[in-house]
C-alpha positions, -999 to +999 in steps of 0.1 A: +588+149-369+573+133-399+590+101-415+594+106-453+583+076-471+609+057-494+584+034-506+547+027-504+529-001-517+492+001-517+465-028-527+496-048-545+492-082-562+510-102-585+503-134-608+525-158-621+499-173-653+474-182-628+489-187-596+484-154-574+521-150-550+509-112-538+475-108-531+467-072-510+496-059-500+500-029-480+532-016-467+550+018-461+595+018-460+605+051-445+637+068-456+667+054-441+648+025-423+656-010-417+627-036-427+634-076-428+609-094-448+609-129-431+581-159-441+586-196-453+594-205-486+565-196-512+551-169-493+559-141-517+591-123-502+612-129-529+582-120-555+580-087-533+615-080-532+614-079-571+584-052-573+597-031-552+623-018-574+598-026-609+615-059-617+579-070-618+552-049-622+520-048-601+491-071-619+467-051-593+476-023-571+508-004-572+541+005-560+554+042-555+590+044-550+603+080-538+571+093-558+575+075-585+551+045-595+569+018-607+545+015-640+555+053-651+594+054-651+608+021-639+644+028-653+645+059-623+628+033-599+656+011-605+681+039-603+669+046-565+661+012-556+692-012-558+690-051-556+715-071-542+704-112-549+713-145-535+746-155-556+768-128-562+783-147-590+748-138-610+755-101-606+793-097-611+802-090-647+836-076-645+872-095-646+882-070-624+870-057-590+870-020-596+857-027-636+825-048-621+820-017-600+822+010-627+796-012-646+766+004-636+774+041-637+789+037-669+758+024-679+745+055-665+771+079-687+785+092-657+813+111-666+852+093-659+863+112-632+832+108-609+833+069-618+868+067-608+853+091-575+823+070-576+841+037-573+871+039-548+843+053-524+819+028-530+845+000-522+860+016-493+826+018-479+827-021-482+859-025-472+865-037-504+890-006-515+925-030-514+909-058-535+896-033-560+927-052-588+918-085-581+898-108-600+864-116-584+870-153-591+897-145-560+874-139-537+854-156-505+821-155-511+811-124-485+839-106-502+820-113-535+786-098-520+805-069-512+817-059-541+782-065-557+769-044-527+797-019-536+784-021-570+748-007-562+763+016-541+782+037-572+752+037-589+738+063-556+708+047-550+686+057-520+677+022-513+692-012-513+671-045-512+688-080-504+669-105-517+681-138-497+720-120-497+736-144-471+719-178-483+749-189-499+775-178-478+795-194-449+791-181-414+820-154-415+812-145-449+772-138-437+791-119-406+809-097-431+775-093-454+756-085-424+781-058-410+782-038-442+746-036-441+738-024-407+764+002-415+750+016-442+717+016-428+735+038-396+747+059-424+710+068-439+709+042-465+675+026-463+675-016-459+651-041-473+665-071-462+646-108-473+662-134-455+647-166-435+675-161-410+652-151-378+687-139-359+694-116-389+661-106-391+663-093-351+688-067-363+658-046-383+638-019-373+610-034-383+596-068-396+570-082-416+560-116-420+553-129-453+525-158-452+504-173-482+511-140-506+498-116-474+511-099-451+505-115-418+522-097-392+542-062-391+560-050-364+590-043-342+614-080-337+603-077-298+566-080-313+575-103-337+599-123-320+583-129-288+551-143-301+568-182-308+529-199-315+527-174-341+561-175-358+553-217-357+519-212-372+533-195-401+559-218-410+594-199-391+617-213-373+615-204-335+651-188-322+662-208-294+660-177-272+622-171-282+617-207-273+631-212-240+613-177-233+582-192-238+589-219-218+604-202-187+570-175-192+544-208-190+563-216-154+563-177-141+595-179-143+597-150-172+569-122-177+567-116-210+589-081-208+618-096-193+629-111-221+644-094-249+654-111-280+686-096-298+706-127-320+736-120-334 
């Protein structure tokens, strides 16, 4: 059966004033699939991340989200294509939990009733539904992304992208951000996650390594994550795992397919 594409980005670049941060990329996201965008800091993730729901907009190439190019309609781009950012503080506007919520459709002119629908589902798909009176400034921090993930979610979108999501957040509070995500991606929700955690990274269907504004490597985490010179040469941290693989492979201790690299 053939995958229906969610987004496809052919030939993409992107300039800031002179300095180039895309330069070539190619990469298909199939509906309802997981894809971690991992690379060190500069290589263009986040500057990706932004064009692939028309935040910025291609200087070469383009971006075609659910058939639509992101230079022809970007206000429907944005309306399948959901961003959830670094500090949830930045994206939470409402005093109230349930008001920051009903933000977007109202924005939308959805109707009420289906905002009032819209919203209890939205943060019961969270786990957010018993905080929805409380004041934000209440809140832990993964509580906080939640709600902004909750947020997104009332606004239907077909696509969410987390753009660095758990940067800022404690251990439990990345545990809680994480969760939510993989279940919404089990749900059909597709996932875009940019993080430079490897271990959350290992929980995608799919990774691609960001290096120097260019794609350098796509593939599954066993690909990725099993290959520790390369995730070195490009700047990543090696899991501990990976690297005591490695080691234990050198000695025959391991062959390469006995180790299989799952962090969580």
């Amino acid at each position: 059966m053939q995958m229906r594409i969610m987004i496809e980005v052919k030939n993409l670049s992107y300039k800031y004033e002179e300095r180039t941060a895309l330069d070539g990329i190619n990469l298909t996201i199939n509906d309802g699939e997981f894809v971690a965008i991992i690379g060190a800091n500069g290589s263009g993730k986040s500057t990706l991340a932004k064009n692939l729901n028309g935040l910025l907009l291609p200087t070469a190439g383009s971006v075609v989200v659910d058939g639509i190019d992101t230079r022809d309609d970007v206000w429907t781009v944005r309306s399948k294509v959901g961003m959830v950012f670094q500090n949830p503080d930045n994206q939470i506007v409402g005093a109230i939990v349930e008001d920051d919520v009903a933000f977007g459709p109202e924005n939308l002119g959805v109707e009420p009733t289906e905002i009032r629908r819209r919203v209890d589902e939205a943060l019961s798909t969270v786990g957010m539904l018993e905080y929805k009176n409380f004041s934000p400034s209440k809140l832990s921090g993964g509580q906080k992304q939640r709600v902004a993930i909750a947020g997104v979610l009332a606004m239907q979108t077909k696509c969410i992208v987390f753009d660095e999501a758990t940067a800022m957040l404690d251990p439990r509070g990345r545990s809680e951000v994480l969760s939510t995500i993989e279940e919404l991606n089990a749900r059909g929700m597709t996932i875009v996650l940019i993080t430079h955690y490897m271990e959350e990274a290992t929980r995608a269907s799919k990774v691609v390594v960001m290096d120097g504004g260019r794609i350098a490597r796509c593939g599954t985490a066993r690909e990725i994550f099993s290959d520790a010179k390369f995730l070195k040469k490009v700047g990543l941290e090696v899991p501990t795992a990976v690297e005591l693989g490695a080691r234990l492979r050198l000695k025959n201790i391991l062959t390469a397919d006995d180790l299989i690299v799952r962090l969580k």
